[in-house]
N, C-alpha and C positions, 0 to 999 in steps of 0.2 A: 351321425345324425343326432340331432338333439330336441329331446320334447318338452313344449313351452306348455301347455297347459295342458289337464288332465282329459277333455275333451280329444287333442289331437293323439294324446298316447292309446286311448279307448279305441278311436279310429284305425289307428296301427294296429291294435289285438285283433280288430275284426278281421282287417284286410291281410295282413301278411304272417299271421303265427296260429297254433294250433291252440286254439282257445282253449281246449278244455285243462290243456296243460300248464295254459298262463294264468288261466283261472283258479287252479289250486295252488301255485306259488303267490299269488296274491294273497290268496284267505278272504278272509269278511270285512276288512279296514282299507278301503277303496282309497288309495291317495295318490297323486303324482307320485311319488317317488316309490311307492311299492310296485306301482304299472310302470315303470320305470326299471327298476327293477328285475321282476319278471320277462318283461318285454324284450330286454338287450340284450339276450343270446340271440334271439329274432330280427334285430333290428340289419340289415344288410349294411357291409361295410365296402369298401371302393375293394378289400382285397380281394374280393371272391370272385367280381365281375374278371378282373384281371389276371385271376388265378387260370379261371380256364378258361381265358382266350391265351394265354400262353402254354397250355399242357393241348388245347386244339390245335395251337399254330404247328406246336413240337411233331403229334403226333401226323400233322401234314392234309389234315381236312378242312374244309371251309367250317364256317360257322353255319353256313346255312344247309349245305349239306349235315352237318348234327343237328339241326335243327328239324331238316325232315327226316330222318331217318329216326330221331327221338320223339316224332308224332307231335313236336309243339309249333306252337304257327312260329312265323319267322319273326314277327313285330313282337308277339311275349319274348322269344329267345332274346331278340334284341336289346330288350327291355334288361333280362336277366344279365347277361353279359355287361352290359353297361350300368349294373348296379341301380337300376331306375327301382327295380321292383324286386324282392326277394321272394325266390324259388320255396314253393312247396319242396318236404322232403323230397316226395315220388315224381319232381321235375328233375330237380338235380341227379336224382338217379337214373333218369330218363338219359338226359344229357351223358352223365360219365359213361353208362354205359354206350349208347349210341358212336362216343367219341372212340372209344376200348380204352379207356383210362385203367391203369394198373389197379391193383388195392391197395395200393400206397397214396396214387393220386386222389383214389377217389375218397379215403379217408382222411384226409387231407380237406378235400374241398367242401365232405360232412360238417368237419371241425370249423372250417374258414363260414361255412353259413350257420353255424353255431346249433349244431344239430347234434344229437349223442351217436357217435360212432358205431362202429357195426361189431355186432359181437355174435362168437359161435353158439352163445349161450342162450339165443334166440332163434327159434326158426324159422321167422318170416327172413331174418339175417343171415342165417345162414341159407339159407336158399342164394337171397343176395349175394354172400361172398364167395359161393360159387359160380352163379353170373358170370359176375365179374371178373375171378379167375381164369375160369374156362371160356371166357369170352362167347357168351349164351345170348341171341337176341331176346330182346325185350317180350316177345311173343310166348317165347317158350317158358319166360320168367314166369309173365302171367300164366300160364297152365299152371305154374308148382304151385304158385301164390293161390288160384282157384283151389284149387284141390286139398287145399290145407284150412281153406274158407278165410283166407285173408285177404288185404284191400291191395288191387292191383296197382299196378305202376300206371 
């Protein structure tokens, strides 16, 4: 994807990345190319959409069975999978989990939406990569995530 004026890269920070954090990789000197910048760990690439419709296909589920069972409507998943629109962190996690993707997959497809991978040296993550391990629905995720006073999936 490529940003033609600084207009449509400002449009991008709103819609698809976690502003407060492109916000401080910018600084105070607003330009194309530092919103640029900033923005392209965020910006979605064709590889992710196809990342996990191919670790879906593997593991033998439809797409839209993950889609409901990861509680996202089927038109955003759509959206996601075909790279139209780039996942919040806590969709992607939705999805991998939803899918049972390994912790190999799913840090993999962190990486692939240019998100900072999961480390034990955090506790909202590590909650996470026990999930994920121990193959934990989403429900029970959010109980840990509650109870630790962090932002649910």
């Amino acid at each position: 994807m490529t940003i033609n004026s600084l207009s449509e890269g400002l449009e991008i920070l709103h819609r698809d990345t976690p502003a407060a954090r492109v916000k401080q990789a910018i600084g105070d000197e607003i330009t194309l190319e530092n919103v640029y910048e900033a923005a392209k760990p965020f910006i979605p690439t064709d590889e992710l959409g196809s990342y996990l419709c191919d670790v879906i296909d593997d593991i033998g589920y439809t797409k839209s069975e993950v889609m409901e069972k990861a509680g996202i409507d089927e038109v955003l998943g759509f959206q996601i999978i075909t790279d139209m629109i780039h996942p919040t962190f806590n969709a992607l996690m939705r999805i991998c989990l939803a899918a049972g993707f390994t912790l190999d997959e799913t840090q993999k497809a962190i990486e692939l939406a240019g998100y900072k991978c999961l480390s034990e040296d955090n506790k909202r993550d590590e909650i996470l990569i026990h999930g994920i391990t121990y193959m934990k629905p989403i429900s029970k995720l959010n109980e840990l995530l509650y109870d630790i006073g962090d932002t649910l999936l």
